[in-house]
C-alpha positions as CSV (number, residue, x, y, z in Angstrom):
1,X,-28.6,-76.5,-64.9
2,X,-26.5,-73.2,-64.7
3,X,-29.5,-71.2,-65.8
4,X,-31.4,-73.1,-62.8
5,X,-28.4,-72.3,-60.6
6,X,-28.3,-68.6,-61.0
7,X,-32.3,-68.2,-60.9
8,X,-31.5,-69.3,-57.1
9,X,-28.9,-67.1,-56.5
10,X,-31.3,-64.2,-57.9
11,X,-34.0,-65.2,-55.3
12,X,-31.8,-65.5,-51.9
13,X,-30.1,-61.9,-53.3
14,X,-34.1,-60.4,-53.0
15,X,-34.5,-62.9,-50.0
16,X,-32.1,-61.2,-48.1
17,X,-33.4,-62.3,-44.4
18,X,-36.6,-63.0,-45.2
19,X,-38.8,-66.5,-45.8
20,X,-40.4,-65.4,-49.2
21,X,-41.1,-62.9,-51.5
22,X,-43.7,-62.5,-53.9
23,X,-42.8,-62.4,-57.8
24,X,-44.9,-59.7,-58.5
25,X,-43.9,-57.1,-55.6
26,X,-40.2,-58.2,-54.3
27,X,-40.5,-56.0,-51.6
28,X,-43.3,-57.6,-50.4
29,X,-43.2,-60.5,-47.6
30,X,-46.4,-63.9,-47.5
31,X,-48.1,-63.3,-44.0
32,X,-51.1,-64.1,-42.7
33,X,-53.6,-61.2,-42.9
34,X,-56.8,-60.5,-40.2
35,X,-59.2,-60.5,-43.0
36,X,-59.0,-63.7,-43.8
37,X,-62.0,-64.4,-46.5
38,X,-61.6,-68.2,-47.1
39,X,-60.8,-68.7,-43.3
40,X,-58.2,-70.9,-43.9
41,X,-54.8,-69.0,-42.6
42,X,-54.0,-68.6,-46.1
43,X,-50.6,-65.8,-46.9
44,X,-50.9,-63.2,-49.0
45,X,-48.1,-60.8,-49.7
46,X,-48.4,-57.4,-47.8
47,X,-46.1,-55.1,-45.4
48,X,-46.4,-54.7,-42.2
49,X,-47.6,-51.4,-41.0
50,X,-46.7,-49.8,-38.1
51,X,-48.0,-46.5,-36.4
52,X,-47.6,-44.1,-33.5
53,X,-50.3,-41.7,-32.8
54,X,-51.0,-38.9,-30.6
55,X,-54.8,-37.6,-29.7
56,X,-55.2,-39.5,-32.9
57,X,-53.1,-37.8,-35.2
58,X,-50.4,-39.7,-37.3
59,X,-47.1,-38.6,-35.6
60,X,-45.1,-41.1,-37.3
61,X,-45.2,-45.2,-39.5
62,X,-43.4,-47.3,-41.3
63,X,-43.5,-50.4,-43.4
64,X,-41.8,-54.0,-42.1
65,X,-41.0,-57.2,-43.4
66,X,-41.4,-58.5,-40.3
67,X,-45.3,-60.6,-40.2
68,X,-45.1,-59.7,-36.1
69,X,-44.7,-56.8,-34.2
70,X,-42.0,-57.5,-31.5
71,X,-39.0,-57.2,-33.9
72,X,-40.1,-54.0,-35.5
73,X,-40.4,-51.4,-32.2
74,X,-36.9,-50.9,-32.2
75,X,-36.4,-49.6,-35.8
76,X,-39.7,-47.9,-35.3
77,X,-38.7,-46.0,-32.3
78,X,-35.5,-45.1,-33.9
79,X,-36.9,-43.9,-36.7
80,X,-39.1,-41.6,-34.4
81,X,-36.4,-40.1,-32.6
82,X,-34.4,-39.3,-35.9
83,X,-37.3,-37.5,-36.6
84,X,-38.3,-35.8,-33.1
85,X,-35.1,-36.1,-31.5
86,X,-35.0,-35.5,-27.5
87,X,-39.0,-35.6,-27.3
88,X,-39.5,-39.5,-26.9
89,X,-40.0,-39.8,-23.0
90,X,-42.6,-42.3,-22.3
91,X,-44.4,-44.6,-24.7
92,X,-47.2,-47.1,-24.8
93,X,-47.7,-50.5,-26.3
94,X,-49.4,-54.0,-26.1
95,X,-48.2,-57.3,-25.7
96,X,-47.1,-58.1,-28.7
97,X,-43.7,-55.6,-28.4
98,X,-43.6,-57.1,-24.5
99,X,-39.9,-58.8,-25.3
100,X,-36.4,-58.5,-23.2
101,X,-34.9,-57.0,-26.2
102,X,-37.2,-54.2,-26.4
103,X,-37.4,-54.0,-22.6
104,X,-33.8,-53.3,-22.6
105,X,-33.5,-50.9,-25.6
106,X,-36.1,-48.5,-23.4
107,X,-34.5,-48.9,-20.6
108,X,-31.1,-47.8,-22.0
109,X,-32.5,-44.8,-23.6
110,X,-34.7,-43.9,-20.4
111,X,-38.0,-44.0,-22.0
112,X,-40.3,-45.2,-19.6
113,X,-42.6,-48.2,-21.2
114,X,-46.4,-48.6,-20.4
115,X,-45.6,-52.0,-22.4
116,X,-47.6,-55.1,-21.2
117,X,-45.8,-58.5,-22.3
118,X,-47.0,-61.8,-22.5
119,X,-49.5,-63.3,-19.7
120,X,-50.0,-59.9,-18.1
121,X,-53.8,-60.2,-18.0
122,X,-53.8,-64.3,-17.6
123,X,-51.1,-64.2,-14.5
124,X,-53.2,-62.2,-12.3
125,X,-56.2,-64.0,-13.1
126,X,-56.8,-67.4,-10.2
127,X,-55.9,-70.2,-12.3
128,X,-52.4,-69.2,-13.2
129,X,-52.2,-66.4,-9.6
130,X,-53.3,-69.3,-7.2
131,X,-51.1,-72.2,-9.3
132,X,-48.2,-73.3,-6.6
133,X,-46.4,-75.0,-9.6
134,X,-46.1,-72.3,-11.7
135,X,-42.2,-71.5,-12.2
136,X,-43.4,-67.8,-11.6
137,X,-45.1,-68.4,-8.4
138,X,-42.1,-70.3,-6.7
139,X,-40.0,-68.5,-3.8
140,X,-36.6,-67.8,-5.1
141,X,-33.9,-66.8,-3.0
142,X,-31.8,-64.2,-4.3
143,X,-29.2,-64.0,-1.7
144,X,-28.6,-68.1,-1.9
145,X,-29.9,-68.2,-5.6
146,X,-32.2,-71.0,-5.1
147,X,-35.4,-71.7,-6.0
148,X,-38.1,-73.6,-3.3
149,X,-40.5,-76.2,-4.5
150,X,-44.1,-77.0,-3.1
151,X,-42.5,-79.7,-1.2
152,X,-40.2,-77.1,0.4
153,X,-37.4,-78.9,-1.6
154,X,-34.2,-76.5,-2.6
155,X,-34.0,-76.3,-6.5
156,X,-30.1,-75.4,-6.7
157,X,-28.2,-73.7,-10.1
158,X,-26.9,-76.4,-12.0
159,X,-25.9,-74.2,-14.7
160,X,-26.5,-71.7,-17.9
161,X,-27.1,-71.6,-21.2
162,X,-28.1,-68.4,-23.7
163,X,-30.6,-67.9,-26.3
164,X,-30.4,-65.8,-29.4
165,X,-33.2,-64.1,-31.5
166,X,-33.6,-63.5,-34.5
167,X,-32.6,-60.3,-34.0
168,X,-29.7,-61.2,-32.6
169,X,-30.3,-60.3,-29.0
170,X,-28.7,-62.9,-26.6
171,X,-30.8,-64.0,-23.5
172,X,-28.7,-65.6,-20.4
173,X,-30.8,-68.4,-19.1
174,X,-30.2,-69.7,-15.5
175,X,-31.1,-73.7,-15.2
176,X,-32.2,-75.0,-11.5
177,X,-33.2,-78.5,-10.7
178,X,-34.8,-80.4,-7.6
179,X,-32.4,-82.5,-5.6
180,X,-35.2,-85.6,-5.5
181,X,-38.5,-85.6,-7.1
182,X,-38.8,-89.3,-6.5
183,X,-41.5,-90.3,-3.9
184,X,-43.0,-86.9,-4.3
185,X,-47.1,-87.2,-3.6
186,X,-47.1,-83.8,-5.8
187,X,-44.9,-84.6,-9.0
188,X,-48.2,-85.5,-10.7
189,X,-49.3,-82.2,-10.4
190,X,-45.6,-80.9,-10.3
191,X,-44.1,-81.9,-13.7
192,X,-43.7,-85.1,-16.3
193,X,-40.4,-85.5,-16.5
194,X,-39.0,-88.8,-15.9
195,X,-36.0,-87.3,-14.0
196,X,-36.0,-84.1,-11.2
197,X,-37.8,-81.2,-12.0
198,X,-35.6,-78.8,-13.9
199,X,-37.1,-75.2,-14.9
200,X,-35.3,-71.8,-16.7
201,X,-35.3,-68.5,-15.5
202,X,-34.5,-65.6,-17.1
203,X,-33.8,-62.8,-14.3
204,X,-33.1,-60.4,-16.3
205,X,-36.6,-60.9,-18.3
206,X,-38.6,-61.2,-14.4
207,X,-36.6,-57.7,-13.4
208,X,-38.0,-56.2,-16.4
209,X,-41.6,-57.6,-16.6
210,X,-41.9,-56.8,-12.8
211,X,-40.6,-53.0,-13.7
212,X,-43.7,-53.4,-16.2
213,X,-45.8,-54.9,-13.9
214,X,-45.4,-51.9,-11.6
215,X,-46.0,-49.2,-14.4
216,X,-48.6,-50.5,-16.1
217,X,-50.6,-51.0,-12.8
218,X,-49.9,-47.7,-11.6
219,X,-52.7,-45.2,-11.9
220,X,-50.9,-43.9,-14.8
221,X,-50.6,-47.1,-16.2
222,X,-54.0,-47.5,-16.2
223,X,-55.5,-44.2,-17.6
224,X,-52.4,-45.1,-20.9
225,X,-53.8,-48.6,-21.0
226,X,-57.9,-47.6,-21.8
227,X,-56.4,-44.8,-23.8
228,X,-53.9,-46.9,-26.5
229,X,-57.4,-48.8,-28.1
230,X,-58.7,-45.5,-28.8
231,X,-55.4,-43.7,-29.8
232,X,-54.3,-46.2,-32.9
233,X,-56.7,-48.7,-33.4
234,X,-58.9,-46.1,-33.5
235,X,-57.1,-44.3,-36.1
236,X,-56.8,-47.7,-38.0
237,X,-60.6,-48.4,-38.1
238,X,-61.3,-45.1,-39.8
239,X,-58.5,-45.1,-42.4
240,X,-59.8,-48.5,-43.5
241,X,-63.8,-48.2,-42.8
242,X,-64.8,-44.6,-43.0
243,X,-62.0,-43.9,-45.6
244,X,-61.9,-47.4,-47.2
245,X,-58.2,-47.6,-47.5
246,X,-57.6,-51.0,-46.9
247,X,-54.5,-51.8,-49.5
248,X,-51.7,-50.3,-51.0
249,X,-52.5,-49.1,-54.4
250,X,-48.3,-49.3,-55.7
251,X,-46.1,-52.4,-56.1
252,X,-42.4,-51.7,-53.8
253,X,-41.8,-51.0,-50.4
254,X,-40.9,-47.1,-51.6
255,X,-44.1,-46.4,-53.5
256,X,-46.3,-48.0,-50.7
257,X,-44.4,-46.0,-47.9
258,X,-45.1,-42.8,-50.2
259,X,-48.8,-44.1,-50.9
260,X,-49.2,-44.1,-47.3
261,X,-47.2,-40.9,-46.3
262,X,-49.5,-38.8,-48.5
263,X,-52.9,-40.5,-46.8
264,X,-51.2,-39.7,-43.4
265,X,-51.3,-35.9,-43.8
266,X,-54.5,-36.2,-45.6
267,X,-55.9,-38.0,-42.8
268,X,-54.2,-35.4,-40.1
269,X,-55.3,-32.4,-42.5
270,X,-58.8,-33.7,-42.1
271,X,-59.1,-34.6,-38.3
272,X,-57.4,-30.9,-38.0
273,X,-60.3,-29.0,-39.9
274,X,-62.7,-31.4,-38.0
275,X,-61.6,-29.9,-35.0
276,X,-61.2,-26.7,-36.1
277,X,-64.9,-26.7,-37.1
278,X,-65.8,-28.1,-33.9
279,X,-63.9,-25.2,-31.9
280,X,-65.8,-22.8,-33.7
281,X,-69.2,-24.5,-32.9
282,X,-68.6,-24.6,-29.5
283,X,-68.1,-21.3,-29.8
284,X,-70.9,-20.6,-31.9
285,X,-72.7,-22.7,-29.3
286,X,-71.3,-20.9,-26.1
287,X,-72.0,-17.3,-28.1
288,X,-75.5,-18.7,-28.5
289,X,-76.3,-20.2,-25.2
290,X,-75.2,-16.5,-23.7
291,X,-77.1,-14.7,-25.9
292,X,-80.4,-16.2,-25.0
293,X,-79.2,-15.9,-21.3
294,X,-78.8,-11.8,-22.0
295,X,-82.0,-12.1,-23.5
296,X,-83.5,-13.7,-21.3
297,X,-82.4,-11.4,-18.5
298,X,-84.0,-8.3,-20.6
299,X,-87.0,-10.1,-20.6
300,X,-87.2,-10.7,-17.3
301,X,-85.8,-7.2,-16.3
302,X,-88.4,-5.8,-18.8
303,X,-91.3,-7.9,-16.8
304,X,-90.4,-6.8,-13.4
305,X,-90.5,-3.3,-14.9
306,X,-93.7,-3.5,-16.6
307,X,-95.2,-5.5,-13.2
308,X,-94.3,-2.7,-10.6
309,X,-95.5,0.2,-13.6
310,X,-99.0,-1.7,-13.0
311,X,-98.4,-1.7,-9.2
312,X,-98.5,2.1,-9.7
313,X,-101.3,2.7,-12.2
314,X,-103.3,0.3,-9.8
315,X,-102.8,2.4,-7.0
């Protein structure tokens, strides 16, 4: 029983925080991949790999134990500025790092976020937009702090509570309530409780999504947003198709970041002799393209001459 006893000990010491592990690769964390062969959700154990790219070069990644992305842009962007310090200004994301907690932390060190969150796309769409029940869609008043329902009814503060992730980053979470949903020809469409309608709001959260909202809607906003497919999932599509690297080839979180690190300037090395070469077509091309334009000229100088010489004899 002993023996049993310290085998468990030994597996929540390479836990740590995580949910598993795998017993050939300790380092290693069961999540769900994309390619999914036997389409049945099954886990395999992998890292999650994380990216930042400019004009499609590799400017910086790391490896996570974390299956999704909103818990991992904060040691990410961390880990960039250690690297780059002062030259983080801006950055741009999709909604799966769209979270108060990493709202907050780019807020605090000014970096302004072209980060979509959540129901960015579905809430401006009409069946969410034009929904009158929608918690998001209800007329709050700031100065009273009191929400309005479709009735016109006053939902009043009744209290708070907070939230905590697994981060641990605490949410403070306002609770309002309708004074009398009973009798209401809309609580059928309203809400199913049995009692008043109660809803949470996180302010803070609807500051930060509108501040968002604003950016990524902005013209700015949306020249980042139809550039960030092309910019790492671009990159990602020709590591794993045109390169076929689409596994780590080492057991341990080290060897797989080194594994990785080595492809990265391989890949950059390449892109950078690509464009080179291509520079010196256009070149090539331009030095072409202006030569036939001299010659051209000459020929046509040398025709005009040749014409008004035969003007001349004919006379």
């Amino acid at each position: 029983m002993v023996p049993k006893l310290d085998g468990y000990d030994k597996s929540l010491e390479i836990l740590e925080d995580r949910n598993s592990y795998s017993k050939t690769d300790h380092d290693a964390t069961f999540m769900r991949m994309k390619e999914d062969a036997m389409n049945n959700g099954q886990t395999k154990p992998g890292y999650n790999l994380q990216i930042s790219t400019s004009k499609q070069f590799v400017t910086h990644f790391d490896l996570y134990h974390n299956p999704t992305d909103t818990l991992t842009l904060i040691p990410f962007l961390e880990g960039y500025m250690k690297s780059f310090p002062n030259h983080l200004k801006e950055t741009t994301a999709d909604s799966g790092y769209g979270s108060e907690e990493n709202y907050t932390f780019l807020e605090n060190h000014d970096i302004t976020a072209f980060v979509k969150y959540n129901y960015f796309h579905k809430e401006q769409h009409k069946p969410l937009k034009n929904n009158a029940f929608a918690v998001q869609n209800l007329h709050y008043n700031a100065q009273d702090d009191y929400y309005v329902c479709p009735m016109g009814q006053h939902m009043t503060h009744i209290g708070s509570k907070t939230e905590q992730s697994d981060s641990g980053f605490t949410s403070y979470i306002d609770i309002y309530q309708a004074r009398n949903c009973s009798g209401c020809p809309l609580r059928a469409s309203c809400h199913k409780s049995k009692g008043n309608r109660t809803i949470s709001v996180n302010h803070n959260l609807n500051r930060l999504k509108k501040k968002a909202f604003d950016l990524l809607t902005s013209e700015e906003g949306q020249r980042r947003r139809s550039r960030r497919p092309i910019e790492p999932e671009a990159v990602f599509g020709q590591i794993k198709t045109c390169m076929g690297y689409k596994r780590f080839r080492h057991f341990g979180k080290k060897k797989c970041h080194m594994d990785f690190a080595i492809l990265a300037i391989a890949f950059n090395l390449l892109k950078l002799s690509r464009l080179k070469a291509t520079n010196v077509l256009d070149l090539l091309r331009k030095g072409v393209f202006v030569f036939i334009l001299c010659v051209s000229y000459r020929i046509l100088i040398s025709v005009k001459q040749k014409a008004k010489i035969l003007k001349k004899v004919v006379e």
